[in-house]
MARBATI-419776 format. One line per field, with one value per residue: residue number from 1; residue in three letters; x, y, z of N, C-alpha, C in turn. Coordinates in steps of 0.02 Angstrom, whole numbers. Each point is the difference from the previous one (the first is absolute). Last residue first. Layout:
<rs>
k NUM|...
r ALA|...
nx X|...
ny Y|...
nz Z|...
cax X|...
cay Y|...
caz Z|...
cx X|...
cy Y|...
cz Z|...
</rs>
This chain:
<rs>
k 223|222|221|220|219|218|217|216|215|214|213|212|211|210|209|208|207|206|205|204|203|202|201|200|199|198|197|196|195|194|193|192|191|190|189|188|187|186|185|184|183|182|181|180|179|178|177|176|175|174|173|172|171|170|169|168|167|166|165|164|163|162|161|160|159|158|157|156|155|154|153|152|151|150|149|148|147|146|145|144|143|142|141|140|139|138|137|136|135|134|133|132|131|130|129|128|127|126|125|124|123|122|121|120|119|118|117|116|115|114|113|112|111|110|109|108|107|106|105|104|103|102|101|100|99|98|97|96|95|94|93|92|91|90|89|88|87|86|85|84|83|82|81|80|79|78|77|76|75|74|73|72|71|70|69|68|67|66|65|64|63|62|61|60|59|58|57|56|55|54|53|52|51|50|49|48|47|46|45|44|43|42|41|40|39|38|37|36|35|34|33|32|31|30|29|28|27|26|25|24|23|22|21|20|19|18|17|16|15|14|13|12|11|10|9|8|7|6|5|4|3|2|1
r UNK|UNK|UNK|UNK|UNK|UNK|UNK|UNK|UNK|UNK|UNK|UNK|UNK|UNK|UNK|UNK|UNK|UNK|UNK|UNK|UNK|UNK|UNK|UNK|UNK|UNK|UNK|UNK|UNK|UNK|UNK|UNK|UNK|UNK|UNK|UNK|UNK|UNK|UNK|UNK|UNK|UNK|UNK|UNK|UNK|UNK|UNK|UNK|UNK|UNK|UNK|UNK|UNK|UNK|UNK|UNK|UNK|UNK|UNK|UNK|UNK|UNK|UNK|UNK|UNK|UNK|UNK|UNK|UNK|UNK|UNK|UNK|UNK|UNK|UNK|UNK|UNK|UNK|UNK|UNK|UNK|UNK|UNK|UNK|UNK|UNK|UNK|UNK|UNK|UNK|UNK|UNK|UNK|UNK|UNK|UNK|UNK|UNK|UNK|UNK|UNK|UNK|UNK|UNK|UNK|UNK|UNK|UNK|UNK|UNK|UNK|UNK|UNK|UNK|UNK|UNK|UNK|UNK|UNK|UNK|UNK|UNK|UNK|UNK|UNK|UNK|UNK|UNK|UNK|UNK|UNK|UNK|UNK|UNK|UNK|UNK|UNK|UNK|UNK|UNK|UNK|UNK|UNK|UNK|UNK|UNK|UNK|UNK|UNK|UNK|UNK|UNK|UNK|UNK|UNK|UNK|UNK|UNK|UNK|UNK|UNK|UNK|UNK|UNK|UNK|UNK|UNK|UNK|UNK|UNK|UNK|UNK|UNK|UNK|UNK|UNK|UNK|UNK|UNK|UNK|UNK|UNK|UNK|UNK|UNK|UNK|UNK|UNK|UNK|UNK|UNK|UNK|UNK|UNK|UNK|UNK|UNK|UNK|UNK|UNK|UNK|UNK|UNK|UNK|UNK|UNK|UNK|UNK|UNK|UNK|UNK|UNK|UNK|UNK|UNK|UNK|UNK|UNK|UNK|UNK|UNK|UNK|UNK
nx 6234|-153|13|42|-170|-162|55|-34|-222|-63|66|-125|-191|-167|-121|-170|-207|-145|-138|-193|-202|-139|-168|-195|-166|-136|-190|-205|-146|-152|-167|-150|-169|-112|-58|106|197|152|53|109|238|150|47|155|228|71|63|218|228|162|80|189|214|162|201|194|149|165|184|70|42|-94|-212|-148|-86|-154|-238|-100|-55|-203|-180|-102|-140|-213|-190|-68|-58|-158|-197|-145|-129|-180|-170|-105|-155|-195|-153|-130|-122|-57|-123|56|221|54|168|98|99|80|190|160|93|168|214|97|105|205|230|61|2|180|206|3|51|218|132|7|118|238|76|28|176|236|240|218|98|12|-203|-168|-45|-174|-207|-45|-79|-230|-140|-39|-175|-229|-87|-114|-226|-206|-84|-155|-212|-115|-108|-201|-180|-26|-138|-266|-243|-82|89|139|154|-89|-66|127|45|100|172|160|144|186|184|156|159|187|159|171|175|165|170|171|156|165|158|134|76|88|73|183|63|-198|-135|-120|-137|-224|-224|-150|-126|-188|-179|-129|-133|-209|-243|-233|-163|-189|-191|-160|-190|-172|-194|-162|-123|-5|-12|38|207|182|30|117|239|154|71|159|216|158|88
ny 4993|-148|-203|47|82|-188|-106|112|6|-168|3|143|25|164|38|-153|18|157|-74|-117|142|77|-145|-26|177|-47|-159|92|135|-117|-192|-184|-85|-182|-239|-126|-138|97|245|110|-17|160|212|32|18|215|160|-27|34|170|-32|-139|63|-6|-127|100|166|-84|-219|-266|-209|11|32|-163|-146|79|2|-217|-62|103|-88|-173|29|105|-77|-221|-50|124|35|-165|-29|135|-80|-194|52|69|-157|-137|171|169|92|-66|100|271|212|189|228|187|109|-125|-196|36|51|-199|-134|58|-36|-221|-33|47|-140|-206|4|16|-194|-170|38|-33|-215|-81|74|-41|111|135|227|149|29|138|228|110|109|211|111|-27|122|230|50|-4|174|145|-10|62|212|68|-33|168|211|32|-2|204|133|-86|-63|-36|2|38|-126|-180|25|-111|-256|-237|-38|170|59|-160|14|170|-55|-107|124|109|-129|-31|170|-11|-133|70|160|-80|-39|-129|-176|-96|126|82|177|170|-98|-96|129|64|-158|-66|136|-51|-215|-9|74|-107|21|163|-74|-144|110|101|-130|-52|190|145|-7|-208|-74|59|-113|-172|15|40|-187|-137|64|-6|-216
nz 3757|79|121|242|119|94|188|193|100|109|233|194|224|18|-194|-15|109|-76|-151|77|64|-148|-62|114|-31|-186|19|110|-137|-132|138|136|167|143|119|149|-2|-171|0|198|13|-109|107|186|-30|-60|153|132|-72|80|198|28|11|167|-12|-92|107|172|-41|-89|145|197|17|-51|156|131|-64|-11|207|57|-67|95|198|-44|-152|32|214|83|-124|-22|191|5|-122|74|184|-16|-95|159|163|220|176|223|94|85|85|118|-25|-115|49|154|-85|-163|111|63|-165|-128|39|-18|-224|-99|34|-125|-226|-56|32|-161|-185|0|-10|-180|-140|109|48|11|-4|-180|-93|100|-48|-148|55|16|-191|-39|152|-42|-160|61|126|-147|-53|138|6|-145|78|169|-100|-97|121|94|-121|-39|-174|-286|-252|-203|-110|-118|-237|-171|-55|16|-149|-41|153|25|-157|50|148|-106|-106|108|75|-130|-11|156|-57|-161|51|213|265|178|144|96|235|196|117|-152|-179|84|42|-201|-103|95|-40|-181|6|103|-99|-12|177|-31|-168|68|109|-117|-78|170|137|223|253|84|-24|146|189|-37|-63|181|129|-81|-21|189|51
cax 57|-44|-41|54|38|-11|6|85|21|-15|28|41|64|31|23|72|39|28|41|42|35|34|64|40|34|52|54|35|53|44|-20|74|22|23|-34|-50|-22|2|-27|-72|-16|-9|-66|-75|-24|22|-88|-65|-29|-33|-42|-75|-6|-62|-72|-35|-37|-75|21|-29|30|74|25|18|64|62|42|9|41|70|-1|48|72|60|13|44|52|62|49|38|42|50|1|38|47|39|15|44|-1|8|-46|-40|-4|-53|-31|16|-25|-48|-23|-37|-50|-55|-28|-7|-29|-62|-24|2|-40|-42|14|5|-84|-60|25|-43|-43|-29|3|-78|-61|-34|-63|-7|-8|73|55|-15|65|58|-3|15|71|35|5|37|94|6|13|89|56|38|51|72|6|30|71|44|13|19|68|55|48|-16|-34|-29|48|17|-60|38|-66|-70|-52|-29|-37|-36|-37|-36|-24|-56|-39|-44|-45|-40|-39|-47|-40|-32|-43|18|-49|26|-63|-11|51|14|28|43|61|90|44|19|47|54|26|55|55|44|50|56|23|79|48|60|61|63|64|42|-7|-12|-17|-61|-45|12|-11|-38|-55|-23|-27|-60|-19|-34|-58
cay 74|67|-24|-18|76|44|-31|10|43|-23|-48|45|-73|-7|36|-19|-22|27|22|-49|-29|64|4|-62|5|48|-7|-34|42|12|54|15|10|65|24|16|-34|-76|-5|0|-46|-61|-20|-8|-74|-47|7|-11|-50|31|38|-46|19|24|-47|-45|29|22|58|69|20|-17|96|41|-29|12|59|23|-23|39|42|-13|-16|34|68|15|-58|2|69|2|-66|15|67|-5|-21|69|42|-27|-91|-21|25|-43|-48|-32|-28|-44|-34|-29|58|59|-32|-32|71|49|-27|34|49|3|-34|39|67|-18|-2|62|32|-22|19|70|22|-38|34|-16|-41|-90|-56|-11|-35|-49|-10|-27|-81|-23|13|-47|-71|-10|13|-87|-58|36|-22|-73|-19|2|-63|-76|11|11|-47|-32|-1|50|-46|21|-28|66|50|-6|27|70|31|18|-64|-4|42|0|-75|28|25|-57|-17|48|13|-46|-26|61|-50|-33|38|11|-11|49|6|-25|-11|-82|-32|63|35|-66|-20|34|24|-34|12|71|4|-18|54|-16|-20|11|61|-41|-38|87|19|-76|-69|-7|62|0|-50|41|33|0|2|83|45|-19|10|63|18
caz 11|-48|-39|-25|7|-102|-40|-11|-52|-71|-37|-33|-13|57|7|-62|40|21|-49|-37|39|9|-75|18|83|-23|-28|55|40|-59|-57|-1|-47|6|-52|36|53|0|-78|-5|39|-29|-62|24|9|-55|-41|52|-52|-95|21|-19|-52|30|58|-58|-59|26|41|-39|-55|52|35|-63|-66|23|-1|-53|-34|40|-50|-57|4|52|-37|-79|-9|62|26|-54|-3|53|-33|-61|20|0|-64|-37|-31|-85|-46|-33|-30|9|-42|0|52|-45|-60|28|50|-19|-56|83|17|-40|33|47|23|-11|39|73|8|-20|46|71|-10|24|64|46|-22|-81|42|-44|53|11|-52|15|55|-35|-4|73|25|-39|10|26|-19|-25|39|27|-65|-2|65|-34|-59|21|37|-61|11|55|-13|51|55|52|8|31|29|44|49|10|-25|56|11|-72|23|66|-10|-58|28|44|-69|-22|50|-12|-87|21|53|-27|-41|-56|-30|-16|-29|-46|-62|-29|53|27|-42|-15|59|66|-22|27|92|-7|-34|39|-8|-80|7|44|-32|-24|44|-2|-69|-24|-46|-70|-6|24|-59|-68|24|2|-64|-36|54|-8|-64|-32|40
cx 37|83|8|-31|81|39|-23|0|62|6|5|56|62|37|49|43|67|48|49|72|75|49|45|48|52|43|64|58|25|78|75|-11|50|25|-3|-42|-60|-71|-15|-44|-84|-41|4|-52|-60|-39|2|-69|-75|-12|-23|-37|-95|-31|-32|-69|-41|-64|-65|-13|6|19|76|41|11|57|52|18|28|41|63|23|38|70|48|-2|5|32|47|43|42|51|70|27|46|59|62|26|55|22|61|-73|-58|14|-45|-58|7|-43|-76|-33|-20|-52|-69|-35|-49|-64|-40|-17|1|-101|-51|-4|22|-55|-50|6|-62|-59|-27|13|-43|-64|-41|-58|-13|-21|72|53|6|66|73|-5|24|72|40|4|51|80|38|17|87|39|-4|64|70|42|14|78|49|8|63|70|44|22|-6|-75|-58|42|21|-50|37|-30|-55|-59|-42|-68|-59|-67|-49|-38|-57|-62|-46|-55|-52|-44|-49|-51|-60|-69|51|-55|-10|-74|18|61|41|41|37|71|63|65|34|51|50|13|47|88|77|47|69|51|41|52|42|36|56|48|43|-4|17|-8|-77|-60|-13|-53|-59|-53|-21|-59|-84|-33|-25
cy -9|54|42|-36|-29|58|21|-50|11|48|-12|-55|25|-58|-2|65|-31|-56|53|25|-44|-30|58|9|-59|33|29|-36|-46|58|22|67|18|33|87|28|20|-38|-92|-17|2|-48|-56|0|-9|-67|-49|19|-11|-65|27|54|-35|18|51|-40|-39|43|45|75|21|-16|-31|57|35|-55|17|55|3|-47|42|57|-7|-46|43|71|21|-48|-26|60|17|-50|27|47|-25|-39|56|34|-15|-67|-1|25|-54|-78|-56|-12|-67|-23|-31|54|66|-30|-14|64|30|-29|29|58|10|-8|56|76|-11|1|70|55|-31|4|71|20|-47|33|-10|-14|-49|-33|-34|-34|-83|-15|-14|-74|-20|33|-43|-88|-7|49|-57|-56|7|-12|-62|8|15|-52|-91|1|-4|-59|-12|3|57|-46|29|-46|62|40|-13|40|62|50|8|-64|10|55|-24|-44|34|42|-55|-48|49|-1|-26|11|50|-51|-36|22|23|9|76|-5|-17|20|-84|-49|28|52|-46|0|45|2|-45|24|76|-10|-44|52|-24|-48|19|47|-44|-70|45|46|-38|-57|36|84|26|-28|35|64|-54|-12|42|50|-29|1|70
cz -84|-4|-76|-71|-33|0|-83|-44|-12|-35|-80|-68|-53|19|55|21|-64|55|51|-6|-22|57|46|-59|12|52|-12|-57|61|59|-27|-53|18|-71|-14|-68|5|46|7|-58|0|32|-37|-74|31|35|-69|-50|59|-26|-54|10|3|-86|-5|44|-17|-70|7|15|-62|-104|-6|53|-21|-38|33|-5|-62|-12|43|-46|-56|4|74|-8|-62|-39|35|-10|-51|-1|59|-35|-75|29|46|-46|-13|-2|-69|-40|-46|-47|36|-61|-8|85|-16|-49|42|48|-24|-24|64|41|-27|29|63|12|-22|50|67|21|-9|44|36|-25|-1|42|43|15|-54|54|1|78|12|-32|27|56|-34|-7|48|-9|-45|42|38|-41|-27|45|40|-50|-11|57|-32|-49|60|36|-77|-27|26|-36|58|88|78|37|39|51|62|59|47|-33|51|20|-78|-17|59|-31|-41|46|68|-39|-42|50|21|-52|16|72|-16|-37|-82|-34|-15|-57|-67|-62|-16|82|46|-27|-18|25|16|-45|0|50|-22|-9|53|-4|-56|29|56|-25|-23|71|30|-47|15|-58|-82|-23|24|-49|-74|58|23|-69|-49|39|23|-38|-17
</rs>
């Protein structure tokens, strides 16, 4: 509920690009936190490599002007309070694990509760909405937010969290502009251009980094 609260609030008051750029910083908050609260999630040279390199890959593809993209520094500062948030969340999630509860449950349990106290909030901030001034298109559109891209999509993240541990799930945050431009090049007739390629190679090459598999493999290769 923080994260969502803060980066959209945060969104209104600066760009899209400098909010994917603080947002894509998430992954090094949660390297962060896991190293210094998760045992097993010990950060290493070569992962801290790789967050660096995919963040890099982040701020090459949204376009470097972004960094200095106008806006409060209040809502700059909200956005990178939710990163820390979505870290410390996906540490605290990992505790799900050793309580063997299956990922639907907690993640009915998330929106559910968060819904419950966003609901009352939202209705005194926005007011009561006007039903019958929306259509068909906004209802489907909301429809399709809440079920694939929320529920299913928290199921899906509290699998990977329960096994793949909190670094690697919030890692989707350096492929989020990745797939928004792919998606707009396919659907909205959007250019793809030569520097968003090269932002997604950098990406690529920094999440290998941080899986770390293929480079111990050529590193035993070459040795």
């Amino acid at each position: 509920m923080i994260p969502f609260a803060l980066i959209v609030w945060g969104q209104t008051q600066i760009t899209s690009g400098l909010a994917s750029i603080l947002n894509a910083a998430t992954p090094i908050f949660t390297v962060i936190v896991a190293g210094i609260l998760l045992p097993d999630e010990r950060p290493t040279s070569l992962k801290l490599f790789g967050v660096a390199l995919g963040f890099i890959g982040v701020v090459v593809m949204i376009g470097v002007p972004a960094l200095g993209g106008e806006g409060s520094l209040l809502a700059q500062l909200a956005i990178v309070a939710a990163t820390v948030s979505y870290a410390f969340a996906g540490v605290y999630g990992r505790r799900f694990k050793s309580l063997s509860i299956n990922p639907v449950i907690t993640a009915a349990g998330q929106v559910t509760a968060s819904t419950l106290i966003l609901f009352p909030i939202t209705l005194f901030v926005e007011g009561a909405f006007d039903t019958d001034r929306t259509n068909m298109s906004t209802w489907i559109a909301i429809a399709g937010l809440a079920i694939a891209s929320t529920a299913i999509a928290y199921v899906l993240y509290f699998r990977i969290l329960e096994l793949a541990g909190a670094t690697n799930v919030l890692l989707v945050t350096l492929l989020v502009p990745a797939s928004a431009i792919l998606l707009g090049s396919l659907f909205l007739n959007e250019s793809l251009e030569i520097i968003h390629i090269l932002g997604m190679v950098l990406i690529a090459l920094g999440l290998s980094a941080i899986d770390g598999r293929l480079w111990f493999r050529l590193k035993s290769i070459f040795a």
